[in-house]
GUNU-774030 format. One record per residue: x, y negated, z of N, C-alpha, C, O in turn; residue in three letters. Coordinates in nm, 3 decimals. Example, Ala and Ser with C-alpha at 12.3 -4.5 7.8 and 13.67 -1.06 7.14 Angstrom:
NODE     n.x     n.y     n.z    ca.x    ca.y    ca.z     c.x     c.y     c.z     o.x     o.y     o.z rest
NODE   1.319   0.569   0.780   1.230   0.450   0.780   1.320   0.330   0.780   1.424   0.332   0.846  ala
NODE   1.285   0.225   0.708   1.367   0.106   0.714   1.290  -0.003   0.787   1.341  -0.114   0.804  ser
REM end
This chain:
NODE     n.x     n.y     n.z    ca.x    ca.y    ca.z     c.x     c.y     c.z     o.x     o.y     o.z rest
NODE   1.243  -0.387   1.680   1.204  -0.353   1.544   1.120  -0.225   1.546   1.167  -0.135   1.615  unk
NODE   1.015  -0.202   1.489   0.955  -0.123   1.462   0.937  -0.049   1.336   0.896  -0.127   1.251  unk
NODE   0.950   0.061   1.295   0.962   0.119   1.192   0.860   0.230   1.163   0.849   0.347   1.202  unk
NODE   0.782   0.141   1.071   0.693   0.236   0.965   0.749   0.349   0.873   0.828   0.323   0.783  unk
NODE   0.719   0.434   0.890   0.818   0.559   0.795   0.729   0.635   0.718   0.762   0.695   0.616  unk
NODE   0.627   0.633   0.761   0.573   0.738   0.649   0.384   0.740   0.671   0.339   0.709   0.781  unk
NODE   0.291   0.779   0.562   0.162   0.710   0.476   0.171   0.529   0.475   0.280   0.474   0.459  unk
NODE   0.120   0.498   0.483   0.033   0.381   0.432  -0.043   0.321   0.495  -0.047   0.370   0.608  unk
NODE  -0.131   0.211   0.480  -0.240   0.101   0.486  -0.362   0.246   0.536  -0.437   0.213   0.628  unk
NODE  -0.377   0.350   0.499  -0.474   0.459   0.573  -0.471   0.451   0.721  -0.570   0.461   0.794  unk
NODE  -0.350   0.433   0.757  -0.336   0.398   0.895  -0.410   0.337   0.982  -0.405   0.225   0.932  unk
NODE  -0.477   0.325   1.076  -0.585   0.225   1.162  -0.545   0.264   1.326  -0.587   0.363   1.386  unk
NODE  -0.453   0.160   1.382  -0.370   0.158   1.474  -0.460   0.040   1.576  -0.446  -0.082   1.575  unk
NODE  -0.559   0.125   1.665  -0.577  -0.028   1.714  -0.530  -0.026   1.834  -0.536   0.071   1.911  unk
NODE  -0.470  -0.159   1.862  -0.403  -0.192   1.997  -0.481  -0.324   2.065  -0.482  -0.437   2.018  unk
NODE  -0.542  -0.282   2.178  -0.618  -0.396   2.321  -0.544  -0.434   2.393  -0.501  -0.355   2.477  unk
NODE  -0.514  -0.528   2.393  -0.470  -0.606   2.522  -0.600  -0.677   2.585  -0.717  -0.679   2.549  unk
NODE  -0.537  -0.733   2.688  -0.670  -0.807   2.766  -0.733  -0.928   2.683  -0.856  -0.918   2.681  unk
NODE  -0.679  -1.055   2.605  -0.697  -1.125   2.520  -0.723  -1.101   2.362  -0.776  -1.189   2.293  unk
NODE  -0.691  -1.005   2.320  -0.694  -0.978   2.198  -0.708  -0.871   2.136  -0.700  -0.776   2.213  unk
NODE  -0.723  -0.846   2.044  -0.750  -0.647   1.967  -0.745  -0.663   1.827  -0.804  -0.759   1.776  unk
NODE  -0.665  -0.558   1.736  -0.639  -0.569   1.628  -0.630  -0.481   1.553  -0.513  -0.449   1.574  unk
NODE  -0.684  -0.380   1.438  -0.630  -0.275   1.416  -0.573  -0.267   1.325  -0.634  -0.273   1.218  unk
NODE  -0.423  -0.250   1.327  -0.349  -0.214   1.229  -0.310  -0.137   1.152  -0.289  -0.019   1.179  unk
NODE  -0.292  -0.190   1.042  -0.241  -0.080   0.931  -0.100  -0.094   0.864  -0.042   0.007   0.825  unk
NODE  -0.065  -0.170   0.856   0.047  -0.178   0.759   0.196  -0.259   0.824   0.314  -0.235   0.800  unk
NODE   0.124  -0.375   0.926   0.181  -0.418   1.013   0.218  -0.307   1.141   0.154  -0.205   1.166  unk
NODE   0.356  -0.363   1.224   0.352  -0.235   1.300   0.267  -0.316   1.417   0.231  -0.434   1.420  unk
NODE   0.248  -0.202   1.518   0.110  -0.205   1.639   0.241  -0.247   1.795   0.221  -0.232   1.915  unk
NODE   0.349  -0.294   1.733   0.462  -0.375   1.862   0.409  -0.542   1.759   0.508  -0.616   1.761  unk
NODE   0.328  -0.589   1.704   0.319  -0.716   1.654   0.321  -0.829   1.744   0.393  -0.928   1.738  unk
NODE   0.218  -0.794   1.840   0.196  -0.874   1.941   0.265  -0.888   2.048   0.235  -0.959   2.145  unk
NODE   0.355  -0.827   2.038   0.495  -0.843   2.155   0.617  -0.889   2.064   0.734  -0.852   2.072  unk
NODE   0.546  -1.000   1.955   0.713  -1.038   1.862   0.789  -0.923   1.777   0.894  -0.945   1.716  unk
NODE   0.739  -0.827   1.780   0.816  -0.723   1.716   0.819  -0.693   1.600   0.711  -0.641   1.571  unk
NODE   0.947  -0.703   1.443   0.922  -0.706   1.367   0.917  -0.588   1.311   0.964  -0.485   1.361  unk
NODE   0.854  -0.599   1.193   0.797  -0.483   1.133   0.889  -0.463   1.010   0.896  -0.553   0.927  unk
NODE   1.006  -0.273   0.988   1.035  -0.259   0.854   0.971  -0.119   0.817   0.968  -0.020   0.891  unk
NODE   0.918  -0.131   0.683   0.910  -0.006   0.602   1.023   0.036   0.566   1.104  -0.034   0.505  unk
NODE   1.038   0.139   0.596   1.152   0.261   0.547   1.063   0.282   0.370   0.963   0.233   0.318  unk
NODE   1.190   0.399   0.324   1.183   0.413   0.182   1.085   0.520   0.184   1.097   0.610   0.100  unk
NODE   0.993   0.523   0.264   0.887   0.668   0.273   0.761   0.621   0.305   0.668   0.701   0.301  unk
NODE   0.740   0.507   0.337   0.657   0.430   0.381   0.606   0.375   0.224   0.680   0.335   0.133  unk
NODE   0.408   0.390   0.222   0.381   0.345   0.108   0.314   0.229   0.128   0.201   0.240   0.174  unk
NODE   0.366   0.089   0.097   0.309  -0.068   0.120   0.166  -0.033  -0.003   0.160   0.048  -0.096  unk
NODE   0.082  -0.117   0.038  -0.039  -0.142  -0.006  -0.076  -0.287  -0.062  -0.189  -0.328  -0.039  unk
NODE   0.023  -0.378  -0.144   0.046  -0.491  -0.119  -0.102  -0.570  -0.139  -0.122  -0.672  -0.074  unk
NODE  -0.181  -0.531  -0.209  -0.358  -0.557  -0.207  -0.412  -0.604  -0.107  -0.449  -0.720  -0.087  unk
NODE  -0.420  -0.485  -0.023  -0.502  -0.500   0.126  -0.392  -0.583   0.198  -0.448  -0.656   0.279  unk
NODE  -0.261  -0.599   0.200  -0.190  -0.698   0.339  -0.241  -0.788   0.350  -0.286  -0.801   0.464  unk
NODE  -0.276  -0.928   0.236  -0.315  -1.035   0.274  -0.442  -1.026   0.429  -0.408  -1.085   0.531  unk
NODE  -0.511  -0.987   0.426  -0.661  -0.937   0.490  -0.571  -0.953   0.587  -0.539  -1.068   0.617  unk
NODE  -0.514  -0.844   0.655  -0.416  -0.798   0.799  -0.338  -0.881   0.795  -0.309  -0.874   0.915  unk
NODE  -0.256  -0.981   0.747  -0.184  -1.050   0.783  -0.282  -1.230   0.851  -0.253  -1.306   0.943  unk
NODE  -0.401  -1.233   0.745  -0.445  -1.355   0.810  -0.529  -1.330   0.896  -0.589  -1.424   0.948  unk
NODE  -0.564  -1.167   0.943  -0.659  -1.148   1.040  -0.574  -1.155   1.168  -0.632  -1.180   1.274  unk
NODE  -0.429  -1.134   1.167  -0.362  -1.133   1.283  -0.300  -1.255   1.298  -0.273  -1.268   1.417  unk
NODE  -0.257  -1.366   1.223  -0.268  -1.496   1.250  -0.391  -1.583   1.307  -0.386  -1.665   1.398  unk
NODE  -0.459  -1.560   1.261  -0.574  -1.617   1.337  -0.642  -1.525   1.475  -0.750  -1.546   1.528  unk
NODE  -0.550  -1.429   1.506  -0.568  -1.401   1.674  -0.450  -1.421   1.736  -0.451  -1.427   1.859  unk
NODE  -0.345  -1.432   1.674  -0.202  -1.450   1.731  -0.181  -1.563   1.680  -0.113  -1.620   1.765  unk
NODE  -0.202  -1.651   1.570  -0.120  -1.787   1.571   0.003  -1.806   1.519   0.067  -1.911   1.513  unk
NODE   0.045  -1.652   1.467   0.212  -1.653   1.450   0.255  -1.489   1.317   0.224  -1.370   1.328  unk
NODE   0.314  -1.543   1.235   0.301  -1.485   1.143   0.444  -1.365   1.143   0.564  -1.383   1.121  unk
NODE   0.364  -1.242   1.176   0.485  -1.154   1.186   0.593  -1.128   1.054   0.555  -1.126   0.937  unk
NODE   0.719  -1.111   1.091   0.849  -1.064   0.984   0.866  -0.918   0.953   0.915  -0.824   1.016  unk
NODE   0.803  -0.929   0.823   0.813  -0.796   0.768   0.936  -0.791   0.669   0.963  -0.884   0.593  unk
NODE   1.012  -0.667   0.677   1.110  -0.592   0.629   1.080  -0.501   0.526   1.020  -0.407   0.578  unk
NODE   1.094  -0.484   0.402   1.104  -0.328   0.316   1.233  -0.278   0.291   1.339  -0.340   0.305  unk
NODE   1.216  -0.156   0.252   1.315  -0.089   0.172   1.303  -0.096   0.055   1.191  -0.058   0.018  unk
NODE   1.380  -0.133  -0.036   1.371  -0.177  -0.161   1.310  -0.054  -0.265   1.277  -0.051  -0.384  unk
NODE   1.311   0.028  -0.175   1.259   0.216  -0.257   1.188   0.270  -0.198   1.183   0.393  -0.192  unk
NODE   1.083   0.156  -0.113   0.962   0.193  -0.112   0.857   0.228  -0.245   0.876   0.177  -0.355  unk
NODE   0.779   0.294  -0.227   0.652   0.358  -0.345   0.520   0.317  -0.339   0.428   0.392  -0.308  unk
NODE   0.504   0.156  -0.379   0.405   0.123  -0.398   0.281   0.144  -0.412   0.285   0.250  -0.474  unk
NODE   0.172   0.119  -0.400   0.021   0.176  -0.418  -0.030   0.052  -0.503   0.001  -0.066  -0.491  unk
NODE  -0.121   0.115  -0.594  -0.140   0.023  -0.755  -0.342   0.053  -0.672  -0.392   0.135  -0.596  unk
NODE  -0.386  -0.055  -0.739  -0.558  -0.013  -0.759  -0.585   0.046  -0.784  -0.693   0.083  -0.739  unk
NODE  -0.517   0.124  -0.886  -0.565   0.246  -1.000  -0.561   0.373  -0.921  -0.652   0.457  -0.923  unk
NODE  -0.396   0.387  -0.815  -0.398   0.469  -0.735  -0.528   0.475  -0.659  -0.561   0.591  -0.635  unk
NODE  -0.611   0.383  -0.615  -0.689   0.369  -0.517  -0.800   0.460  -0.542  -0.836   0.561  -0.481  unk
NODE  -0.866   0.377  -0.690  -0.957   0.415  -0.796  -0.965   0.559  -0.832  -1.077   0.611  -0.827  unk
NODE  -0.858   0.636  -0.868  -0.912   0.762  -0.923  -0.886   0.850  -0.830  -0.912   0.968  -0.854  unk
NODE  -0.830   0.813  -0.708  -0.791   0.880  -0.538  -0.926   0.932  -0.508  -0.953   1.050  -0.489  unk
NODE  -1.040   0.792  -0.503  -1.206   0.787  -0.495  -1.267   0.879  -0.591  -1.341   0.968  -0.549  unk
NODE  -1.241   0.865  -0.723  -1.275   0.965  -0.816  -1.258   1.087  -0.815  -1.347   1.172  -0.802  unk
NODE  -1.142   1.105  -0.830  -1.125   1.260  -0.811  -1.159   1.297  -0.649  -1.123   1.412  -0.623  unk
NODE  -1.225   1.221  -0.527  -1.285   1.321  -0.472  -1.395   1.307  -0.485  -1.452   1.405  -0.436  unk
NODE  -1.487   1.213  -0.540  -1.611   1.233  -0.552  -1.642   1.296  -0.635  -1.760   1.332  -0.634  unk
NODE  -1.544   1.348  -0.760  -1.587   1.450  -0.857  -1.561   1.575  -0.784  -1.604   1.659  -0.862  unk
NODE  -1.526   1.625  -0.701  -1.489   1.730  -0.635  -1.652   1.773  -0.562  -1.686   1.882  -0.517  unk
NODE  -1.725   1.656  -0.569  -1.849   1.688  -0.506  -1.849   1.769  -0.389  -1.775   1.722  -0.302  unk
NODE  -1.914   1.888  -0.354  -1.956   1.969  -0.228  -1.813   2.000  -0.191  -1.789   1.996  -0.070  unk
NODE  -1.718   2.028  -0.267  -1.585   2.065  -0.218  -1.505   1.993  -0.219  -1.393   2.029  -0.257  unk
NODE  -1.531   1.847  -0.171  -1.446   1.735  -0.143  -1.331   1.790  -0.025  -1.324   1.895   0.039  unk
NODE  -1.240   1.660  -0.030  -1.101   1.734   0.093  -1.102   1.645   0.199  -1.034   1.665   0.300  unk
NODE  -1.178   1.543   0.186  -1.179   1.505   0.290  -1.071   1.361   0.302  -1.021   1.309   0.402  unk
NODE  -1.059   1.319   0.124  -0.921   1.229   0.159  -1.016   1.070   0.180  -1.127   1.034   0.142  unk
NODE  -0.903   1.002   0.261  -0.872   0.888   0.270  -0.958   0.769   0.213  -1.021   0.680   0.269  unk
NODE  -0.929   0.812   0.033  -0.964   0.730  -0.069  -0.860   0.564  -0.074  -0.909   0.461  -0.119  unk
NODE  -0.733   0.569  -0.025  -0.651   0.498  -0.009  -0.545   0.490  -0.109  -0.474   0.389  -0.110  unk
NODE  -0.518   0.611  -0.218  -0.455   0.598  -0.286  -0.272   0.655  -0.257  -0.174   0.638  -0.330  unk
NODE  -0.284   0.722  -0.125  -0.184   0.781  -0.090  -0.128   0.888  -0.167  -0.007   0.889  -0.190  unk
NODE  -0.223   1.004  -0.221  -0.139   1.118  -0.316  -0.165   1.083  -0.454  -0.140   1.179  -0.528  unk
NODE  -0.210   0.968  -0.523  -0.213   0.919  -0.656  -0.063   0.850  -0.670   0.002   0.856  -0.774  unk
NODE  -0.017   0.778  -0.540   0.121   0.699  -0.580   0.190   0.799  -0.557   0.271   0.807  -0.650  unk
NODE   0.205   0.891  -0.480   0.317   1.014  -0.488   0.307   1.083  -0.592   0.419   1.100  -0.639  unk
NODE   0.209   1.144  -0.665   0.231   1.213  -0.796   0.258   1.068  -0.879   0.353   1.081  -0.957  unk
NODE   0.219   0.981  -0.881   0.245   0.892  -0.949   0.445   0.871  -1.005   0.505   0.847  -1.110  unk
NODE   0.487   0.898  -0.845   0.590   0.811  -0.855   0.702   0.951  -0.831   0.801   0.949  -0.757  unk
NODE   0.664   1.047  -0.900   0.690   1.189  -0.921   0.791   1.143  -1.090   0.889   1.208  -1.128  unk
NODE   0.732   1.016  -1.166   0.789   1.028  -1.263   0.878   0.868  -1.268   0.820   0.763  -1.301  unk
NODE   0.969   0.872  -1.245   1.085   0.755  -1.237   1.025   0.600  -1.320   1.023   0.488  -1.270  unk
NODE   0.977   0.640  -1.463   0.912   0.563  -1.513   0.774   0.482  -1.475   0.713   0.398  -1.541  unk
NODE   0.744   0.544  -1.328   0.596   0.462  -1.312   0.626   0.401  -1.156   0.543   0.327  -1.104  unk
NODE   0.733   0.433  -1.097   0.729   0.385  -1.016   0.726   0.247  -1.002   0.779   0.182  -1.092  unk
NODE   0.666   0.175  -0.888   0.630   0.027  -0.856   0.700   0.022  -0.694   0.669   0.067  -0.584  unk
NODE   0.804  -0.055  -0.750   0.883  -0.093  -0.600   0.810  -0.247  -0.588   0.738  -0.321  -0.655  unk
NODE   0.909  -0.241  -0.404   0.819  -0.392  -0.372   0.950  -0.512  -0.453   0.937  -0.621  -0.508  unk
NODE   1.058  -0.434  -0.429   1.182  -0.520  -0.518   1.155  -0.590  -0.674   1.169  -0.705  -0.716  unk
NODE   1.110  -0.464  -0.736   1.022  -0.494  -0.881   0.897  -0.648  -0.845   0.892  -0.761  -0.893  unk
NODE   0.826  -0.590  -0.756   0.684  -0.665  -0.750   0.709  -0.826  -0.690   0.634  -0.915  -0.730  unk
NODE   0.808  -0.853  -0.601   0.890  -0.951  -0.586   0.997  -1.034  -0.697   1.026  -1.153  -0.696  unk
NODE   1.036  -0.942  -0.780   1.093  -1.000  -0.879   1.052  -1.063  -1.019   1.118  -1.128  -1.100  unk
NODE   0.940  -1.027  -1.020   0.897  -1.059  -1.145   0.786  -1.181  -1.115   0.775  -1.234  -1.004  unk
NODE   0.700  -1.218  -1.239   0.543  -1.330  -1.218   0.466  -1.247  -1.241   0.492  -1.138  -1.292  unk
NODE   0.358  -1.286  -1.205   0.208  -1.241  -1.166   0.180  -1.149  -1.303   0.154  -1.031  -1.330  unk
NODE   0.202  -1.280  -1.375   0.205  -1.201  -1.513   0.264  -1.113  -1.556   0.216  -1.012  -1.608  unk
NODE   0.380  -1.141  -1.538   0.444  -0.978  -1.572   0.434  -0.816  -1.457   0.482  -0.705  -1.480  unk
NODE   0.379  -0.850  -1.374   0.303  -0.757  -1.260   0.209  -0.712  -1.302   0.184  -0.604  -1.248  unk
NODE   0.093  -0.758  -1.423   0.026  -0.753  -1.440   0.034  -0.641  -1.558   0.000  -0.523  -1.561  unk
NODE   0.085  -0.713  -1.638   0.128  -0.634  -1.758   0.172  -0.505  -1.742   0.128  -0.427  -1.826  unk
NODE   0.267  -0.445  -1.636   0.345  -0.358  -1.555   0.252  -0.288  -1.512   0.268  -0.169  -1.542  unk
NODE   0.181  -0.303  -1.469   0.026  -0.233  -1.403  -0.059  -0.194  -1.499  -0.138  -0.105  -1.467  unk
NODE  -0.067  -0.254  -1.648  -0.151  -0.201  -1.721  -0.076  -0.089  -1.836  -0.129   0.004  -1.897  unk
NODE   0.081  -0.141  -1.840   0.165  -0.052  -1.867   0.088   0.150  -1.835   0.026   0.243  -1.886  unk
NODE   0.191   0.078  -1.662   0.103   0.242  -1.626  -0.008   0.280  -1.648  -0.033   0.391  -1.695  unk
NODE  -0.094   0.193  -1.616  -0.290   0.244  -1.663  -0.285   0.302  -1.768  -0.348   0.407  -1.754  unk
NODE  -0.223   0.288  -1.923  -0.216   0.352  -2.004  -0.125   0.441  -2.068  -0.133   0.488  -2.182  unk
NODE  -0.015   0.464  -1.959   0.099   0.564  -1.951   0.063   0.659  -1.933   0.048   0.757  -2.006  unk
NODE   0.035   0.630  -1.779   0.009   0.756  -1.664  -0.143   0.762  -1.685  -0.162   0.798  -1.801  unk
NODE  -0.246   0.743  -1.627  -0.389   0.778  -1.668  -0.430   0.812  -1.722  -0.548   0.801  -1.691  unk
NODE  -0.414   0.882  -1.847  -0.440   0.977  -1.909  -0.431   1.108  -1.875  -0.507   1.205  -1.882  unk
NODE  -0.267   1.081  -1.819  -0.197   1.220  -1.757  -0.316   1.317  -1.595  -0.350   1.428  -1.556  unk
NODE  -0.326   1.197  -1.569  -0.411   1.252  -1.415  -0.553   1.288  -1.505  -0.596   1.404  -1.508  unk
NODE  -0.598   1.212  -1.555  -0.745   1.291  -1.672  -0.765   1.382  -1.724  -0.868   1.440  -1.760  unk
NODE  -0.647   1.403  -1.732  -0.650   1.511  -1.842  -0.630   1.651  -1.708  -0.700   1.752  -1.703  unk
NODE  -0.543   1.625  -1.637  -0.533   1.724  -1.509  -0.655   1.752  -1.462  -0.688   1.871  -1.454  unk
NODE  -0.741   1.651  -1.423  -0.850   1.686  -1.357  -0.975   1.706  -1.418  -1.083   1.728  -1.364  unk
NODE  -0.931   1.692  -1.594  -1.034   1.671  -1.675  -1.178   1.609  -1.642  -1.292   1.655  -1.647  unk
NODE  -1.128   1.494  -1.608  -1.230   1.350  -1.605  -1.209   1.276  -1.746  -1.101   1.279  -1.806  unk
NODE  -1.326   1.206  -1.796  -1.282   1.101  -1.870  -1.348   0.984  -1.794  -1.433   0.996  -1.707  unk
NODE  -1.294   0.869  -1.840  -1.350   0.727  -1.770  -1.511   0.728  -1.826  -1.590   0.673  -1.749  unk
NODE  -1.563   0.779  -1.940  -1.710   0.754  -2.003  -1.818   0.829  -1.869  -1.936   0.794  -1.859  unk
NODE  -1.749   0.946  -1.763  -1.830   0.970  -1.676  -1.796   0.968  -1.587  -1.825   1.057  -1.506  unk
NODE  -1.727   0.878  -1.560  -1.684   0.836  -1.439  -1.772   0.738  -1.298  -1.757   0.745  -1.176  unk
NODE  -1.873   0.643  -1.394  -1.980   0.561  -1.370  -1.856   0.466  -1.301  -1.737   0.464  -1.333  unk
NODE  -1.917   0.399  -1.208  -1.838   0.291  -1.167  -1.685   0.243  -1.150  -1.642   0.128  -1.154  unk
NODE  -1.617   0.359  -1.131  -1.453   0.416  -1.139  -1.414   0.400  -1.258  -1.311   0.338  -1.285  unk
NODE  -1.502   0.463  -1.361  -1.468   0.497  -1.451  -1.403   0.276  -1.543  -1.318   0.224  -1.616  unk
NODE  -1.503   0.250  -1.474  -1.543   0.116  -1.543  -1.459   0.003  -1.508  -1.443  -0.092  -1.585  unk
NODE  -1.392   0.013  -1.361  -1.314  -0.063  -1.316  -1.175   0.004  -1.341  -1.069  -0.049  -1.309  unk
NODE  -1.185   0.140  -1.408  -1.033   0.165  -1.483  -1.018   0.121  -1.639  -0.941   0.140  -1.733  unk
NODE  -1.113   0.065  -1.617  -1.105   0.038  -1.774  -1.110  -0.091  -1.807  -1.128  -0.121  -1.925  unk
NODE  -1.094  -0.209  -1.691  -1.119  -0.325  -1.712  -1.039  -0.392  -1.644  -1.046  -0.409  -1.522  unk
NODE  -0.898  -0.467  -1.774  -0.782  -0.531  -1.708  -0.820  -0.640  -1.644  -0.717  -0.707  -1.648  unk
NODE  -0.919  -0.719  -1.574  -0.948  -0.826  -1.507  -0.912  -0.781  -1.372  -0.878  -0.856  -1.281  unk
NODE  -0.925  -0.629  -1.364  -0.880  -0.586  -1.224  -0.758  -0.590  -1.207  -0.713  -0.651  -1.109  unk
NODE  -0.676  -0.530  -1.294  -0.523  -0.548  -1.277  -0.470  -0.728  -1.329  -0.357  -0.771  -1.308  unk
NODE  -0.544  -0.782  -1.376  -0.500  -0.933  -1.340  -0.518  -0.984  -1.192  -0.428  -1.034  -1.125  unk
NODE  -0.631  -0.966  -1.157  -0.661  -1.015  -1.044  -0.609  -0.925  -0.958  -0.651  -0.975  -0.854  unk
NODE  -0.525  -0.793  -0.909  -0.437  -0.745  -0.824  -0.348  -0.763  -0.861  -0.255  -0.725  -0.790  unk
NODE  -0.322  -0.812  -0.959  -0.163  -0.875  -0.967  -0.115  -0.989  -0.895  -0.009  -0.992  -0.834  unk
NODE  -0.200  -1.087  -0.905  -0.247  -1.249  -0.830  -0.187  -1.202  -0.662  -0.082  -1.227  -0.603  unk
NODE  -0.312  -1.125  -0.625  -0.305  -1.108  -0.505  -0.137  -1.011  -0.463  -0.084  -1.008  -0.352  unk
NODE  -0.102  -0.964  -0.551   0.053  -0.850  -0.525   0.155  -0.975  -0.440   0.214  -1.002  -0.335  unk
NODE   0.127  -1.014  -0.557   0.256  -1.134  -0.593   0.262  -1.248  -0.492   0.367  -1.303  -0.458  unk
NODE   0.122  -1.283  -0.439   0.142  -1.352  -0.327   0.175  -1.319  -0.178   0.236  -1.386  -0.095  unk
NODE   0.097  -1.153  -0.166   0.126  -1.091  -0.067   0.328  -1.042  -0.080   0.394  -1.031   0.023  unk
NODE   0.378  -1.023  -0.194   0.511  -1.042  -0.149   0.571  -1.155  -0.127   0.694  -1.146  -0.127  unk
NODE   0.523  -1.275  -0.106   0.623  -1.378  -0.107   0.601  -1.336   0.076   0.684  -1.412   0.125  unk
NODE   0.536  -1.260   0.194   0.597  -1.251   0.311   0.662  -1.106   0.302   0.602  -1.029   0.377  unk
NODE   0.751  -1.054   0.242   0.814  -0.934   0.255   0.940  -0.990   0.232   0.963  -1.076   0.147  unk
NODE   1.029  -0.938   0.313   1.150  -0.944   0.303   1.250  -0.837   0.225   1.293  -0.761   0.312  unk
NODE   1.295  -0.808   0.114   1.376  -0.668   0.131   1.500  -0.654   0.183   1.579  -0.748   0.184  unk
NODE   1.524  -0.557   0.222   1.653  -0.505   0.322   1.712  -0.369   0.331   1.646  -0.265   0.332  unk
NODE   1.871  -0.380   0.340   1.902  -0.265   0.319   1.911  -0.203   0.455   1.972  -0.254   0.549  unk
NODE   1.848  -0.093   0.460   1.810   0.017   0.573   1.937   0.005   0.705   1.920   0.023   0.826  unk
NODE   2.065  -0.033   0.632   2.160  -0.062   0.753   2.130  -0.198   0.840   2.175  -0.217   0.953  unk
NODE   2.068  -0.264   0.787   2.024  -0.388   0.879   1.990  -0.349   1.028   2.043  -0.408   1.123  unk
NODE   1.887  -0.233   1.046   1.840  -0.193   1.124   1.912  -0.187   1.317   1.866  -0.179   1.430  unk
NODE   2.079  -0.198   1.235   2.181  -0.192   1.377   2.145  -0.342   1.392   2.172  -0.326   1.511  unk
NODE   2.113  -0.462   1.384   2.114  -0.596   1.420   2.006  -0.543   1.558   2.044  -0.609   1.654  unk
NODE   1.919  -0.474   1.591   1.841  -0.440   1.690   1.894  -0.379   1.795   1.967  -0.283   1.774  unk
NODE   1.869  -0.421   1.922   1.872  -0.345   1.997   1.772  -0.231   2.059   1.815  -0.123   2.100  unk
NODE   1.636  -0.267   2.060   1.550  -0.161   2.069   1.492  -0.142   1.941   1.459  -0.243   1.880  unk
NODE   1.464   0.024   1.864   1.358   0.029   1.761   1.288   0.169   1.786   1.332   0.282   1.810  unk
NODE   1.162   0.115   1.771   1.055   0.181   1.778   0.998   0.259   1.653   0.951   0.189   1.564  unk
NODE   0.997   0.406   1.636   0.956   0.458   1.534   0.804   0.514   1.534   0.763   0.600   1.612  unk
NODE   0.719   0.445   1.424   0.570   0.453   1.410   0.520   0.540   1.316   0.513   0.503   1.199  unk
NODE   0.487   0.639   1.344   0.401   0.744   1.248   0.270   0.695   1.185   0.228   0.581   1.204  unk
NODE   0.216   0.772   1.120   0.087   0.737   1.008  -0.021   0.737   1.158  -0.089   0.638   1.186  unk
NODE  -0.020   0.875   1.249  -0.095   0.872   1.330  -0.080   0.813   1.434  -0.172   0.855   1.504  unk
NODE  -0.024   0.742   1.491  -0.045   0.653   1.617  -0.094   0.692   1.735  -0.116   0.609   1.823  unk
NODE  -0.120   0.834   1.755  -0.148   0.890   1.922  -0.084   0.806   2.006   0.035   0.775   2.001  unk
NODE  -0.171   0.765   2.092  -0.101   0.728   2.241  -0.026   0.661   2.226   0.022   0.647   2.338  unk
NODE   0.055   0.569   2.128   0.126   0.448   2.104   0.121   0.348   2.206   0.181   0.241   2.191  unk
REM end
């Protein structure tokens, strides 16, 4: 078992073997030796981008790895993604240099009990109501980060436009909901059913 513990889908883990090469993100980088993959409760799933990595590594492996969550994992929404991009491109010359993955939008995000998006939630419900849930927050929380960084969506130009247009949060809802039907959730004691586990950082040195 391999254990993802902490960032996200930012991750880019690539592992060569002589036949094959893959770079991973979200999946752990023991895939190709059968090894299943759990997120711990610190670990932020990206459920958007998995589909991509999961059928890019079936169609070099043939075999569809077993993923594990923690039911209190902290989800990453589009929106996280979206104003992650925004607020550093409004930062202009004194950008930080982030990601644009949406990693410190779901942590302040999920700073307030009410916005959090578990994978338990995103598994439990329909597309539709994922959907709804997502636009919930868009008009909860998004204001709140606007008003912090004093952006409005009218100058936002392209960001601005895809926060403002629920076809996006329909259509990442679609894709949520299917990418959880391969997540398993599990409670963190499972972990003794293993005899070897491997713990995987965001950075992947020398792995």
């Amino acid at each position: 078992l391999v254990i993802r513990h902490n960032g996200g889908a930012q991750a880019g883990h690539t592992v060569d073997l002589y036949d094959k090469s893959l770079v991973f993100h979200q999946l752990s980088s023991g895939s190709f030796r059968f090894a299943d993959t759990f997120w711990a409760d610190t670990f932020l799933p990206d459920f958007f981008k998995l589909p991509d990595e999961i059928n890019a590594f079936e169609q070099i492996h043939n075999y569809k790895p077993k993923i594990f969550s923690s039911a209190k994992c902290r989800c990453i929404t589009v929106d996280d993604v979206l104003m992650n991009m925004a607020i550093e491109t409004a930062r202009g010359e004194n950008r930080h240099g982030s990601c644009g993955m949406g990693i410190n939008e779901a942590k302040e995000r999920s700073k307030h009990s009410e916005f959090i998006l578990s994978p338990k939630t995103i598994k439990s419900i329909s597309a539709e109501a994922l959907a709804n849930e997502l636009k919930r927050i868009r008009s909860e929380f998004l204001p709140m980060r606007l008003k912090k960084y004093q952006l409005s969506l009218e100058h936002m130009g392209e960001y601005g436009e895809l926060l403002n247009n629920d076809k996006v949060l329909n259509n990442a809802a679609e894709v949520m909901s299917k990418a959880a039907e391969n997540i398993e959730i599990a409670e963190e004691s499972f972990v003794s059913n293993y005899d070897e586990i491997v713990f995987e950082g965001a950075q992947g040195l020398l792995l």
